[in-house]
Each structure stands twice: as C-alpha cells, then as structure tokens.
C-alpha positions as CSV (number, residue, x, y, z in Angstrom):
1,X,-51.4,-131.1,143.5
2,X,-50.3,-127.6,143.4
3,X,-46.5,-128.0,144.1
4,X,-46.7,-131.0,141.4
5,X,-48.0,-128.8,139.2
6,X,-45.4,-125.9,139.7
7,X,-42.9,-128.6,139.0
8,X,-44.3,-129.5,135.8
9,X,-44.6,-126.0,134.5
10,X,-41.0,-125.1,136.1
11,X,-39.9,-128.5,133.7
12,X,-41.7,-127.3,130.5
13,X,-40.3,-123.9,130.9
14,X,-36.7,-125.1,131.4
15,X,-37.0,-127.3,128.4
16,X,-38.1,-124.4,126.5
17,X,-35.6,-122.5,127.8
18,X,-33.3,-125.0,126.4
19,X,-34.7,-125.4,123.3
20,X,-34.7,-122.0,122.4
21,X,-31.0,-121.8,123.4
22,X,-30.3,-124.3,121.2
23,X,-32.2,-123.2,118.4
24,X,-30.5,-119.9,118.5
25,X,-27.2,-121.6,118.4
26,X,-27.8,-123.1,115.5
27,X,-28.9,-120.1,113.8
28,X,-26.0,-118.5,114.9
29,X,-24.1,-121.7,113.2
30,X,-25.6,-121.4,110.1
31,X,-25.0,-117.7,109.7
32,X,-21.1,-118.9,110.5
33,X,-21.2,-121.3,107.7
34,X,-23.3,-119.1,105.6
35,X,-20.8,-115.9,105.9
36,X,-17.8,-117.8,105.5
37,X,-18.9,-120.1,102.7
38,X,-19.2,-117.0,100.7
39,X,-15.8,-115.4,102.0
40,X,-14.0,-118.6,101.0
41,X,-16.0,-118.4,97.6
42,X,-13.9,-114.9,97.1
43,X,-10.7,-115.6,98.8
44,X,-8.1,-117.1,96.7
45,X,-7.3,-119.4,99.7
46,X,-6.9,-123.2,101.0
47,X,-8.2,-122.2,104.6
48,X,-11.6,-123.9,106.0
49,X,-14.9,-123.4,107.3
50,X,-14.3,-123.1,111.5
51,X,-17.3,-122.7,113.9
52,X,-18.0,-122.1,117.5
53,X,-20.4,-124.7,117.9
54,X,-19.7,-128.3,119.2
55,X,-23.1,-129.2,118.2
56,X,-22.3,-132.4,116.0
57,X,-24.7,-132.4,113.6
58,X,-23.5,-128.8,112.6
59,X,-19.9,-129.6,112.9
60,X,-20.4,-132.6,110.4
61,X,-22.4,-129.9,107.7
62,X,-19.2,-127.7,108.1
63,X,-17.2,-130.6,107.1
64,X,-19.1,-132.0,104.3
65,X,-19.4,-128.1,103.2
66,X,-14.9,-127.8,103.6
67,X,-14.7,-131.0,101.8
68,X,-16.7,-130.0,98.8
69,X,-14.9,-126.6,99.0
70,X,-11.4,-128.8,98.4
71,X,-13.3,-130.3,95.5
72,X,-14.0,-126.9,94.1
73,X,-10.1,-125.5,94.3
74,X,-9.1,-128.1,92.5
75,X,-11.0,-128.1,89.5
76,X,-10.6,-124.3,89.7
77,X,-6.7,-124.4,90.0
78,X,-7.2,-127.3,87.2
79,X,-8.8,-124.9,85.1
80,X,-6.7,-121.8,85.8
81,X,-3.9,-123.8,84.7
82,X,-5.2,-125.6,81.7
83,X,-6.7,-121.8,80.8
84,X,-2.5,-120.5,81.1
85,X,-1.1,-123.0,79.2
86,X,-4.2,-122.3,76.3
87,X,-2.7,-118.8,76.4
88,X,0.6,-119.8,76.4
89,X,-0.1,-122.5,73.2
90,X,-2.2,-119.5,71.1
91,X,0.6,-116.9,71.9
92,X,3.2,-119.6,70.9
93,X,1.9,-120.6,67.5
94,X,0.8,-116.9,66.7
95,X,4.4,-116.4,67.0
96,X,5.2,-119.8,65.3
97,X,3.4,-118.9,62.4
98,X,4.5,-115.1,61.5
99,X,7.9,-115.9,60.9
100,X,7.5,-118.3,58.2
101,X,4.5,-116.1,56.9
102,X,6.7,-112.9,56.3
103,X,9.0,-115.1,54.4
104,X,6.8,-116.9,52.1
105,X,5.4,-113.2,51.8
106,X,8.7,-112.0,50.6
107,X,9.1,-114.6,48.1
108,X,5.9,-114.1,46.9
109,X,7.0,-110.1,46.1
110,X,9.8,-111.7,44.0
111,X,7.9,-114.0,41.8
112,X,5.1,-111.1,41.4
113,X,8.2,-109.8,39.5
114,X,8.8,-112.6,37.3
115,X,7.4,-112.9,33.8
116,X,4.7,-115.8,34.3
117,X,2.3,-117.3,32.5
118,X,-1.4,-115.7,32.4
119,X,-2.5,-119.5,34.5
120,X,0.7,-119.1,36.5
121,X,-0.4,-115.3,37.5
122,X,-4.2,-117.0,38.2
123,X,-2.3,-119.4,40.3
124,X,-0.2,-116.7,42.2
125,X,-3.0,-115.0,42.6
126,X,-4.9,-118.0,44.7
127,X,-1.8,-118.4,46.7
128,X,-1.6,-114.9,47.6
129,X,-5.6,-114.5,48.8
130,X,-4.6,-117.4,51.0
131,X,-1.5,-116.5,52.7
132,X,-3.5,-112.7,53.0
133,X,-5.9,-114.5,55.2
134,X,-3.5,-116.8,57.4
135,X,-1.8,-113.5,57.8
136,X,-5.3,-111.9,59.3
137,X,-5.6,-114.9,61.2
138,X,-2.6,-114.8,62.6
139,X,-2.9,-111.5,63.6
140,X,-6.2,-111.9,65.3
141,X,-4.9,-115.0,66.9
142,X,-1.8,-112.6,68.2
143,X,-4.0,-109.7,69.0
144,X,-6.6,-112.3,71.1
145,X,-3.3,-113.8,73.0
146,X,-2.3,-110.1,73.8
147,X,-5.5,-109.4,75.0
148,X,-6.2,-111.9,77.5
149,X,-2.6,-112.0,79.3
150,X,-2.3,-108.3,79.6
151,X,-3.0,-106.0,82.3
152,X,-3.9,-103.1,80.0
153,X,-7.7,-103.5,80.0
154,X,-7.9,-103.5,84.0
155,X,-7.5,-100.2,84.9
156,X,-10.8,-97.7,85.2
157,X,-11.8,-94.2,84.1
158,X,-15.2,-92.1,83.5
159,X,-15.8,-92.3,79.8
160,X,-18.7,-91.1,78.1
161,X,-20.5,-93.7,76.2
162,X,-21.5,-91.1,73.5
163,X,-18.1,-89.9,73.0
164,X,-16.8,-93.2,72.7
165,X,-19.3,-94.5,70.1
166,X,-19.3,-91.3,68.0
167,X,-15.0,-91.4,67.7
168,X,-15.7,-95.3,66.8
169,X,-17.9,-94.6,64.1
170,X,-16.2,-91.6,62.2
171,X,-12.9,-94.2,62.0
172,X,-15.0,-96.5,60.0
173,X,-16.2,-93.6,57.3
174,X,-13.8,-94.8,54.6
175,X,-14.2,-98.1,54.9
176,X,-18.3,-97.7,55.6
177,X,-18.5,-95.5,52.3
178,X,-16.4,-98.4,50.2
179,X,-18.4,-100.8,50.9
180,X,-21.7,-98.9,49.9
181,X,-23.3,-98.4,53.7
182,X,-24.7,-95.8,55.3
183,X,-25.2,-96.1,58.8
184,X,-28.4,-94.5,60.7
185,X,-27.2,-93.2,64.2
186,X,-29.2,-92.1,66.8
187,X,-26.7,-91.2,70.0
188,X,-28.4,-88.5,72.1
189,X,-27.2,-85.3,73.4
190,X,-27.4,-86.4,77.1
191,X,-23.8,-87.4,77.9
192,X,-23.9,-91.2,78.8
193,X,-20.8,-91.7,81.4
194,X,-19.6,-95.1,82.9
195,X,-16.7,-95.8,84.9
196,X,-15.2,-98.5,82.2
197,X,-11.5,-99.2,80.7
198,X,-11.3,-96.3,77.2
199,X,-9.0,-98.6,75.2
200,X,-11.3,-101.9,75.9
201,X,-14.5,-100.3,75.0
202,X,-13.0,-98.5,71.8
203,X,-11.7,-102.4,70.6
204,X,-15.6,-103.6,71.5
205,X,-17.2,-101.1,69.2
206,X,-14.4,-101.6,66.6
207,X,-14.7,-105.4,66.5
208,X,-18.8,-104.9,66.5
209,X,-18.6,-102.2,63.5
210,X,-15.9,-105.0,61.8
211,X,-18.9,-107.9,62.2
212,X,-21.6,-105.3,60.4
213,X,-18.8,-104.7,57.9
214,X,-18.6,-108.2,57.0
215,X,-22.2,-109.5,57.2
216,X,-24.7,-106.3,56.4
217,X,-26.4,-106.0,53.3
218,X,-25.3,-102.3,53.0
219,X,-27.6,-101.7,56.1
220,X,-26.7,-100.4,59.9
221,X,-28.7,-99.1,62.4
222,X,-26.7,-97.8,65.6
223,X,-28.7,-96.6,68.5
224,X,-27.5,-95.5,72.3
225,X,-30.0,-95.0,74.8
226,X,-29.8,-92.9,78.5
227,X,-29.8,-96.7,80.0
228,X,-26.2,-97.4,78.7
229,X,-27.9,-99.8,75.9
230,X,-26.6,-99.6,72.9
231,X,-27.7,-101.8,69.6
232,X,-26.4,-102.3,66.4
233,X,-28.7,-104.1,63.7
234,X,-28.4,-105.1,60.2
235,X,-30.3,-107.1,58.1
236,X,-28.3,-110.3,57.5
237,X,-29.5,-112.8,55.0
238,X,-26.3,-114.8,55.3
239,X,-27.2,-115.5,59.0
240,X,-30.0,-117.6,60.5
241,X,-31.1,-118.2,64.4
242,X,-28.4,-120.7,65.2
243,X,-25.5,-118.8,63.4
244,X,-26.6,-116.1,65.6
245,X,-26.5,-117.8,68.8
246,X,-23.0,-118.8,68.2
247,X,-21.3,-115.8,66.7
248,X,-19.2,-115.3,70.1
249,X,-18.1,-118.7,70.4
250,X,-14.3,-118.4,69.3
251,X,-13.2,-119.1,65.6
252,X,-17.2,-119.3,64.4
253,X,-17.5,-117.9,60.9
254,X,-20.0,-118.1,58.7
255,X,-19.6,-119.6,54.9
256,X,-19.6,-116.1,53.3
257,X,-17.8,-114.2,56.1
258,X,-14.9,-111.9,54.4
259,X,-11.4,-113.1,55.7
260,X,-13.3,-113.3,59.3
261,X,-11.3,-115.3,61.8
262,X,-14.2,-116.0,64.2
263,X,-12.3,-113.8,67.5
264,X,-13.5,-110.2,66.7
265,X,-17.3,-111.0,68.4
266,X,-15.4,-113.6,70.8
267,X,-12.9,-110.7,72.0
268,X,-15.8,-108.5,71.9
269,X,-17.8,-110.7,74.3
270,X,-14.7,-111.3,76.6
271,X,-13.9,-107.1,76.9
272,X,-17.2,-107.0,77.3
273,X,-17.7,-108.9,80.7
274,X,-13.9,-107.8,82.0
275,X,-15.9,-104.2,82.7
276,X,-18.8,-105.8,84.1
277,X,-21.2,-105.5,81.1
278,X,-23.6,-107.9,78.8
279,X,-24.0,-108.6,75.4
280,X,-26.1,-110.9,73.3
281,X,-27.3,-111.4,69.4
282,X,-30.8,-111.9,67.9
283,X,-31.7,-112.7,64.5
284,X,-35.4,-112.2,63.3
285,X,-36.4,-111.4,60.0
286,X,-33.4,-111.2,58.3
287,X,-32.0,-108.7,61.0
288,X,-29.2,-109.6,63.2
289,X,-28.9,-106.9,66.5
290,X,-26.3,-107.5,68.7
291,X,-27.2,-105.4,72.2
292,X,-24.7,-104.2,74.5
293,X,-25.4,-102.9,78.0
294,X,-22.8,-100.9,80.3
C-alpha cells in the first residue's frame, strides 16, 4: 500500500512538474509575442513575429498575429501613399493657380486705370474682393503644402512658453487696435520652458490670434498657466457647439468668417501634435476657448 502510494504521489508531482514547465513556457511565449508585437508596431519593417516555442497552439497565435500585421502595412503603406500624392496634388494646384492669379491681377491694375462707368467701377470692385480672396486661399493652400512636406518643423530647442506667447501677441498690436480689441493677458513671471520646435509654435499662436481676429466680438482673453496650458477665449456669437467641434477640420469656415480659408486652426492642430502637444475648442455661452497644452 505504501510503495503504491509513493508512486502515486511521485506521478502527481511529475505531472505538476510538467505542468508548471509548460505553463512557464507559455508565459515566456506570450511575453515573445507581446515584446515583438510592439517592436514591429515601431519598426518601419516587413519582418515577422519568431518564437522559441514549438508549442502549436502558440505557434498558430504568432501566425494569426504576423498575418494581421501584413494586413496592417498595407493599409499603412496604402495610406502613406495616398497621404503623398494629397501633398503632391495641393502643392501642384497651389502652384497651378498663382500664375494665372498674378496675371489677372495685373490686368486688373490696368483697368483700375481706365475711365469706367460708376456700375463698371462697382463691378471691378466685386471682381477684385474675389480674386483678393482666391489669392489668400491660395496662399494658405501653398503655405499648408509647405508645411507638411518640410523638414523645418522637426528639429528641437528649449523655448520658453512665456517668451514665445508675449513676442506673438505684440506682432498683432496694429492689427488687434484696428479692429477695436483689447486683449486681457495674464502670462506669469515664472518662465514656462519646453523642449518644442521655435518657428512651429510661433505659426500655432499666430494662426490662433488670426481665428480670434476673425470671429471675436472685440473680446480676447489670453491666459498661460505653470502647467504649459494655455487658453484663448472670446465670445463668439457667430459660432455654435457644432461649428466649434469642427473648426480644425481642413477648409471649415464659418458663414461670416473674413477671407478665412478654413487651414489656419487645421495647420494649427497639425503643428500642434508634430511637438507632442493637444488642442481642443469649446463653445458655451457665446464663448469659444480653444486650450492648448505643451
């Protein structure tokens, strides 16, 4: 009885033994698939998901895993290229378009010199608010292609926040005091530094102090906290929830916007997540505050 039961307890503890081998291999498995599913996430790369393991159950996860990774690179490398020739198209027509715009420009100097009629002049003068505004659209449109095939926003330094915000502002004084607004500031002493790109942060604030140009009603409130937050808010009448939500989608406008082209916010938005930072609008009460965080 006794030597049947040292058999039976020399049986259980080999199968345990067992068992706990394997279940450590397949740990040690999953921490394989798990580290190199998220190195091949990274890598710009066709290689696959290898194991140690025979075990076959495992084996056939780390195939079903490679072969949904295959899916993956090709609707990435389907985008990438469908995002190029995007680029490629805007930069085009940008191009396209300025030529014959500086033309018809030209020959619209000349007539301005001819002796019209006072409906003729009204006409001219219909003519010449439009071609103004294809001109700023085809600026932006340039100015947007630029951005986003260009190196020139990659590169990194420490800039102060304050700084930054406070040069910014003082460039829109002229065009702040012609259009009737004050702004309230409140920046604080405390120098704010980030490691971000100078140039690409300058264009954010200008393209954010351009939107409160075109939709305040003479109000702006600018305020930089020691978290890197920073807020501008105007009261907006013009504006309602929805318009708000979509003010970074590219080419949105609203009905009363002044010569807007709909890219300053979206440019804004895409500068804004090249250096690793966040921004969002709300709209409540008439008051539209658009949040950036660095």
């Amino acid at each position: 009885m006794n030597t049947l039961l040292f058999i039976l307890c020399g049986i259980l503890a080999a199968a345990l033994i067992i068992s706990l081998l394997k279940i450590f291999s397949m740990r040690r498995s999953i921490d394989e698939i798990r580290t190199e599913f998220q190195a091949k996430l990274k890598e710009d790369t066709n290689t696959l998901i290898t194991l140690t393991t025979s075990d076959k159950k495992i084996c056939r996860l780390a195939a079903q895993i490679n072969r949904q990774l295959a899916v993956i690179r090709k609707k990435e490398l389907k985008y990438r290229q469908g995002d190029q020739e995007l680029k490629d198209a805007v930069t085009n027509i940008s191009h396209d378009l300025r030529t014959p715009l500086t033309a018809v420009c030209g020959y619209m100097s000349l007539l301005k010199k001819e002796h019209l009629s006072p409906q003729a002049v009204e006409y001219l003068s219909v003519i010449d608010n439009r071609i103004e505004a294809l001109k700023k659209l085809t600026e932006e449109l340039f100015r947007y292609s630029v951005i986003i095939s260009i190196q020139e926003y990659h590169t990194r330094e420490t800039v102060s926040l304050n700084a930054c915000l406070e040069e910014s502002i003082a460039s829109f004084y002229v065009s702040f005091k012609e259009a009737g607004i004050i702004p309230q500031i409140n920046i604080p002493q405390q120098k704010i530094k980030r490691v971000l790109n100078k140039n690409a942060l300058s264009r954010i604030f200008e393209n954010l102090l351009n939107n409160a140009l075109k939709y305040s009603d003479k109000d702006l409130f600018i305020s930089l906290n020691l978290q890197g937050e920073i807020y501008f808010t105007n009261t907006a009448s013009s504006l309602d929830e929805i318009s708000a939500g979509q003010l970074f989608n590219r080419f949105f406008t609203v009905e009363n916007g002044k010569n807007s082209t709909g890219l300053g916010l979206a440019i804004a938005k895409m500068l804004t997540e090249e250096l690793g930072g966040t921004i969002s609008a709300s709209w409540q009460n008439k008051q539209l505050t658009i949040k950036l965080c660095f």
